[in-house]
VOGU-3710 file (C-alpha; in Angstrom, 3 decimals, decimal comma):
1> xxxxxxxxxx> -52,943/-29,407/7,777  -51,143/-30,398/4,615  -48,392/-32,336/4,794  -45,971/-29,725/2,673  -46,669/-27,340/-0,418  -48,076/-29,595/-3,009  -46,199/-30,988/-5,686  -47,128/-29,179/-9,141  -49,912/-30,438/-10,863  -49,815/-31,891/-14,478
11> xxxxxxxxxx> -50,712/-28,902/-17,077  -52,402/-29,254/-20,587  -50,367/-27,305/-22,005  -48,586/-27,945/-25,181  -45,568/-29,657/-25,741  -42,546/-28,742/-25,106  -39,366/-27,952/-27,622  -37,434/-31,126/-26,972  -41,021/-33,829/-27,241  -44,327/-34,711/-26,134
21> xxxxxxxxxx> -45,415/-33,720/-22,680  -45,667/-30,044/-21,124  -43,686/-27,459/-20,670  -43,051/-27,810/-17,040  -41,739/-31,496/-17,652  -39,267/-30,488/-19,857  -38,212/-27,876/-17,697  -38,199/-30,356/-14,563  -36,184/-32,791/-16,954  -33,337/-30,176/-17,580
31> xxxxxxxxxx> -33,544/-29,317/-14,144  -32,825/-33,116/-13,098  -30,457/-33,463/-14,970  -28,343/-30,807/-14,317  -28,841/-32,241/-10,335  -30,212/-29,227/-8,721  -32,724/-31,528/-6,613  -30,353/-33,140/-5,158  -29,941/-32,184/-1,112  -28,037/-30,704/0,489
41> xxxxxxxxxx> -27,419/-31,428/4,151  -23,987/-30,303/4,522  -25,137/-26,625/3,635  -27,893/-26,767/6,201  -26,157/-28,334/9,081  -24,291/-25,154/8,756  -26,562/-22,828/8,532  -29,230/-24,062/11,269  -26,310/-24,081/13,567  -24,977/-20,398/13,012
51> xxxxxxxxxx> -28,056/-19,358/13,448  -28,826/-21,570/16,596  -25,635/-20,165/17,945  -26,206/-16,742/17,143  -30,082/-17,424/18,850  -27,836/-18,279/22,142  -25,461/-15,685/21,862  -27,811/-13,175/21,996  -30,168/-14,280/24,800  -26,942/-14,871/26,465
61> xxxxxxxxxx> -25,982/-11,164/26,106  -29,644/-10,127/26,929  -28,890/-11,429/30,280  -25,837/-10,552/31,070  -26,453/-6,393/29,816  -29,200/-6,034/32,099  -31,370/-3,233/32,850  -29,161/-1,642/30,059  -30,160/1,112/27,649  -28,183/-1,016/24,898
71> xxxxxxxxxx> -30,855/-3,982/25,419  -33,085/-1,768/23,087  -29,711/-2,749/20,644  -30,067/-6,465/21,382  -34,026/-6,082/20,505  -32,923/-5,553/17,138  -30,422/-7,940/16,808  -33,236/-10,206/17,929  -35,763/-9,210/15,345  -33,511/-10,126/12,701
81> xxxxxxxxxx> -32,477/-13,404/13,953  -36,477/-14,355/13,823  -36,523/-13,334/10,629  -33,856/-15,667/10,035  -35,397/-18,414/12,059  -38,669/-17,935/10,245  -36,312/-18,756/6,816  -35,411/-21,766/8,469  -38,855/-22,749/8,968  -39,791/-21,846/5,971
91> xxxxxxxxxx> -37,373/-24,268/4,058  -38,032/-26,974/6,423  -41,532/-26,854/5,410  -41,009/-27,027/1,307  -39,396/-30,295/2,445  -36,081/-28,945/1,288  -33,635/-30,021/4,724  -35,700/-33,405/5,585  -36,872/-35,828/3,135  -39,891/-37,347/5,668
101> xxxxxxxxxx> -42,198/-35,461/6,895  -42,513/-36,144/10,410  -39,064/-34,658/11,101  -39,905/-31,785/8,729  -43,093/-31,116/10,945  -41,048/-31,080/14,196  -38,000/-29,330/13,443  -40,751/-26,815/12,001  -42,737/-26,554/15,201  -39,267/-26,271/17,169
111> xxxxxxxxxx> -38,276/-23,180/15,099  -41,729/-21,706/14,428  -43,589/-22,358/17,681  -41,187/-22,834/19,947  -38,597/-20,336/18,713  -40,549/-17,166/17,927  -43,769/-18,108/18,587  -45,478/-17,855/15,167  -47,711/-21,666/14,673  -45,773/-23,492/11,999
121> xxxxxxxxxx> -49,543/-25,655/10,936  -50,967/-22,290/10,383  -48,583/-20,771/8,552  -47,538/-23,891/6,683  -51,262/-24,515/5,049  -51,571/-20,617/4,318  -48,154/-21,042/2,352  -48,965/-24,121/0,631  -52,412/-22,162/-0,706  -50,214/-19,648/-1,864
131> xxxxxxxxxx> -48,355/-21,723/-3,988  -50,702/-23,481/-5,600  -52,279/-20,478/-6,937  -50,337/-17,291/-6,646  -51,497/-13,749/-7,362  -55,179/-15,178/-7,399  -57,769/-13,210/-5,457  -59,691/-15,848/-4,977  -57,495/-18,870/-4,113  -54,455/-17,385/-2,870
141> xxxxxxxxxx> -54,512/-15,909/0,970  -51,458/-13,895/0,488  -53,804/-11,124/-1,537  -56,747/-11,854/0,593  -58,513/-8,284/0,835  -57,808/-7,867/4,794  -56,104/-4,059/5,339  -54,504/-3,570/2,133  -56,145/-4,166/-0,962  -54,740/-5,776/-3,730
151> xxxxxxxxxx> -56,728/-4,647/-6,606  -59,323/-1,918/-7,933  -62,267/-4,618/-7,495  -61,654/-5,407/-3,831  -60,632/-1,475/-3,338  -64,547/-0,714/-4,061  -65,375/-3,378/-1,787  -63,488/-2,085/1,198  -65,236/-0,747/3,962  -64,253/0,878/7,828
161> xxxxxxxxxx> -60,430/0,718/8,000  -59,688/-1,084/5,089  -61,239/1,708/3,000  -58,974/4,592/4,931  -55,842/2,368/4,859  -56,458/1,643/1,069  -56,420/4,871/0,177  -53,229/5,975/1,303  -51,657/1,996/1,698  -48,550/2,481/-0,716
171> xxxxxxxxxx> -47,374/5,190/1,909  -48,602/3,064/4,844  -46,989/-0,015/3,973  -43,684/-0,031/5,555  -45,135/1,544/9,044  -47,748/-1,215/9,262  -44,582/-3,282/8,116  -43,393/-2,748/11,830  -47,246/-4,557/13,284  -47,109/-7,186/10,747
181> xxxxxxxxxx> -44,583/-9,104/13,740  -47,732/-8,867/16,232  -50,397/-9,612/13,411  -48,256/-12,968/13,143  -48,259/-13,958/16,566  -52,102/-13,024/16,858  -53,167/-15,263/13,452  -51,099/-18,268/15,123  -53,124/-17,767/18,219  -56,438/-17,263/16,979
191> xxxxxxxxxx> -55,615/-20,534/13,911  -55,694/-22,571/17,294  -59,664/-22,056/17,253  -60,098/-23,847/13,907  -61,389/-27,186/13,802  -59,092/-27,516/10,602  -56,372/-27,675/12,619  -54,761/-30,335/13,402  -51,784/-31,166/16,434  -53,846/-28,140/18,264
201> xxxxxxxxxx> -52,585/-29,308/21,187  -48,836/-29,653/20,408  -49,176/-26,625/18,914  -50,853/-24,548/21,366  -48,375/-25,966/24,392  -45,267/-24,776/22,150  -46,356/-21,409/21,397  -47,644/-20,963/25,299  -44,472/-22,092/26,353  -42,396/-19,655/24,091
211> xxxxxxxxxx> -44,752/-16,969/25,028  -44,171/-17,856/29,029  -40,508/-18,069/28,734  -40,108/-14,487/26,630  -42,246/-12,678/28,769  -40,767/-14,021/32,042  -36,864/-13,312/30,616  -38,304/-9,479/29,891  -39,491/-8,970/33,335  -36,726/-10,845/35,151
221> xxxxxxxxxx> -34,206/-8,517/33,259  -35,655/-5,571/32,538  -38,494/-2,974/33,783  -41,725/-3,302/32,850  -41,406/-0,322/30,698  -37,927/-1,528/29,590  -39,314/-4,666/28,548  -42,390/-2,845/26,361  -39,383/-1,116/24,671  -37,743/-4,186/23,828
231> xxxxxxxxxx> -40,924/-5,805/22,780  -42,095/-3,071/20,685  -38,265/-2,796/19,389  -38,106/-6,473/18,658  -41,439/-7,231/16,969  -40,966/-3,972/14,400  -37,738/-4,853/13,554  -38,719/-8,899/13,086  -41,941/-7,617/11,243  -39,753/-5,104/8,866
241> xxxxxxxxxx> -37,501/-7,607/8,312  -39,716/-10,513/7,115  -42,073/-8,086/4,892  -39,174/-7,185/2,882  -38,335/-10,479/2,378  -41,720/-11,602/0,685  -42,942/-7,868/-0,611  -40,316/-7,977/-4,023  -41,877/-11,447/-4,521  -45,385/-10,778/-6,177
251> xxxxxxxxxx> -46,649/-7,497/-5,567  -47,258/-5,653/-8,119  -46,720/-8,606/-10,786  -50,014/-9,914/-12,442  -53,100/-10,966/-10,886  -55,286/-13,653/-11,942  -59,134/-13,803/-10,453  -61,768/-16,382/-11,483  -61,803/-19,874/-13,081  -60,815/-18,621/-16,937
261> xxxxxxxxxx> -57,558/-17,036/-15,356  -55,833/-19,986/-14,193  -52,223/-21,115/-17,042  -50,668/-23,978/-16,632  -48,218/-24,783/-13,798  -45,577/-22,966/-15,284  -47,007/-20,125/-16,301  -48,750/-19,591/-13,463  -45,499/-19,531/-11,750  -43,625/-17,548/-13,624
271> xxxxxxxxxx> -45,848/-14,607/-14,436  -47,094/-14,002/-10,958  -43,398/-14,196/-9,723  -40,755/-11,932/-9,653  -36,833/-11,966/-9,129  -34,433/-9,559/-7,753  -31,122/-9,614/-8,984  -28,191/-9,653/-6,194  -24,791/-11,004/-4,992  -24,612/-13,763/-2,430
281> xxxxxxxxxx> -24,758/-11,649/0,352  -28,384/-10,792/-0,717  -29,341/-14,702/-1,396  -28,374/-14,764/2,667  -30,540/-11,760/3,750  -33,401/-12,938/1,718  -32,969/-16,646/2,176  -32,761/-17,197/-1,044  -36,120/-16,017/-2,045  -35,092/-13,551/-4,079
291> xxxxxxxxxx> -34,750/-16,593/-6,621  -38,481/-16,707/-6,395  -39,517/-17,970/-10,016  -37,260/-21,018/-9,570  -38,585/-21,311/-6,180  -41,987/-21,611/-7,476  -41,428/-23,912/-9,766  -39,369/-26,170/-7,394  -40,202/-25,560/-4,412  -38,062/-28,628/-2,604
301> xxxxxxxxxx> -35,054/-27,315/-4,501  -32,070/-26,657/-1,416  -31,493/-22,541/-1,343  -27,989/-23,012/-2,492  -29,580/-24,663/-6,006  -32,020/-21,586/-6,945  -28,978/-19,569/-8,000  -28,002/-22,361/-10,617  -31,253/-22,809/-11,572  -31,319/-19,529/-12,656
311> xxxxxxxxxx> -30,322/-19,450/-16,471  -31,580/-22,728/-16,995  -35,007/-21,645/-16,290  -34,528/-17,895/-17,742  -33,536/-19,747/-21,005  -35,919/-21,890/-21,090  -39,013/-19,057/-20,664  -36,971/-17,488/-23,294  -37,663/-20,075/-25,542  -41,313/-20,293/-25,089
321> xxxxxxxxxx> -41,638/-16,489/-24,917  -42,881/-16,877/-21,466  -41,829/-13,188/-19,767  -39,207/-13,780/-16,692  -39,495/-10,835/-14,780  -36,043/-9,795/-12,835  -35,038/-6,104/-10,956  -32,533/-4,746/-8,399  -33,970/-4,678/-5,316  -34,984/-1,237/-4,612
331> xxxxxxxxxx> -36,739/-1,018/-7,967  -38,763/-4,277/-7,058  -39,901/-2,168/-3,963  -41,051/0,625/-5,964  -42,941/-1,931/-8,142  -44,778/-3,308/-4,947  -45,808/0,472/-4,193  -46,810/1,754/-7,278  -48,697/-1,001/-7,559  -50,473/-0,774/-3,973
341> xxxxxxxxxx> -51,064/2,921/-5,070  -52,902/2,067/-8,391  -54,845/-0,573/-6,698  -55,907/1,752/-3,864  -57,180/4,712/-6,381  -60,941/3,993/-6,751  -60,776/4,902/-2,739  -58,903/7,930/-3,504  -61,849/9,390/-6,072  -64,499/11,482/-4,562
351> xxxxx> -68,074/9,990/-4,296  -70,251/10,409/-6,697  -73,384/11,894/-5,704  -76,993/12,112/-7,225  -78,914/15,175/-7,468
//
């Protein structure tokens, strides 16, 4: 497993405005300077322990509420808190709270494994892939043909339920949205099988021992068909939740296939990437993500940074004429679709038959 999404690579491309070197540098230089990669520990001692206490609050209520109807209420509640959680992880793992990376590895697993059950080595090599080389069909996992498709070429190539699904996918997505919780829990299980990966064993007793200590609170408190409701509640609600976090973030922006498609660092970042404009309130629901180019291009930069970063960076594609692609958040949605539906049209044509 890699230790953390890798630092970007040096680019050929040419230099920048302000001297020799390329564009990223002087970027990263500006960036520096203004001391947006500086930590921030303050800011995340607050926020891991809100949402640590909120975690306890709510299994706390769980228990006391009982066999009641409003548990279905606390599902939800739930779902969104592993959402959050999953945030957490996910910052922890772009190095961004911890500077080494032995406590960024085990306040991962704590959150990830232990916490909702989703294996923080799997997840955190499939996100440092994506990184690298986002929108890429061949390199990047996140547009891996798998039930959607991604583009025309692997919507030709789809076969069995990939091929149904494709053809109707942009009015599919947000249902399957509410399985994407399950599909989470099921990769983490099934990435213990790999021989790639590595602290198997630490990793496999923390996600067993989150698994044995949800399913025993469900039956000890509720029916068994009480606690399928809250299971089914809770998973479609923490599946929802974390797909609308990461759909604005690339779908439907450019995507690159093949060795001749592949920019330099910062253009690879910036094109496949886009941002949705918002208040604070939305930098907290999305975890900041919604800053995603300057995420991209720094991805140890603390979530309270990505918001200052902003202009710097917008000015700065600006003045290469590199496009910096920004929405509300409902239109960035309707980007993600229409572009699921275009990509899913060759499966919509009838066949073609010879006479």
């Amino acid at each position: 497993m890699p230790a953390g999404p890798a630092a970007p690579p040096r680019t050929r491309a040419a230099a920048g405005p302000h001297g020799a070197g390329s564009d990223f540098a002087e970027l990263s230089r500006r960036i520096a300077q203004a001391g947006l990669l500086r930590r921030r520990p303050g800011y995340y001692t607050v926020r891991i322990t809100a949402v640590a206490v909120l975690f306890g609050a709510v299994w706390t209520g769980f228990a006391l509420l009982g066999g009641s109807r409003w548990q279905l209420l606390t599902a939800a509640v739930l779902g969104l808190l592993y959402a959050q959680i999953a945030l957490v992880a996910h910052d922890v793992a772009h190095r961004q709270v911890f500077r080494l990376r032995r406590a960024s590895e085990l306040a991962g697993r704590l959150a990830g494994n232990l916490c909702i059950g989703m294996s923080y080595g799997w997840w955190q090599d499939k996100h440092t892939r994506h990184h690298a080389n986002p929108n890429h069909e061949d390199l990047d996992p996140d547009v891996a043909p798998d039930i959607l498709v991604w583009s025309t070429g692997q919507a030709r190539s789809a076969r069995g339920l990939a091929k149904w699904v494709g053809a109707r996918q942009a009015y599919l997505f947000f249902p399957l949205l509410t399985l994407e919780g399950f599909n989470l829990h099921v990769s983490s299980v099934r990435s213990l099988f790999r021989r790639s990966s590595r602290q198997r064993g630490l990793e496999a007793g923390m996600l067993g021992a989150h698994t044995v200590v949800y399913g025993a609170a469900l039956l000890v408190v509720l029916s068994p068909l009480q606690a399928l409701a809250f299971l089914a509640v809770h998973q479609a609600v923490f599946g929802v939740y974390l797909g609308c976090t990461f759909a604005p973030n690339h779908k439907g922006m450019p995507t690159l296939a093949g060795d001749d498609e592949r920019p330099d660092f910062l253009r690879r970042q910036v094109l496949t990437s886009r941002n949705v404009r918002g208040n604070w309130l939305l930098d907290l629901a999305l975890g900041g993500l919604n800053h995603q180019i300057e995420h991209h291009l720094f991805p140890s930069m603390p979530t309270p940074h990505l918001r200052k970063a902003r202009p710097i960076v917008r000015d700065y594609c600006a003045q290469l004429g590199v496009v910096y692609t920004e929405t509300g958040l409902t239109a960035s949605y309707r980007q993600a679709l229409r572009h699921l539906h275009q990509a899913g049209a060759p499966l919509r044509r009838p066949a073609v038959t010879s006479r």
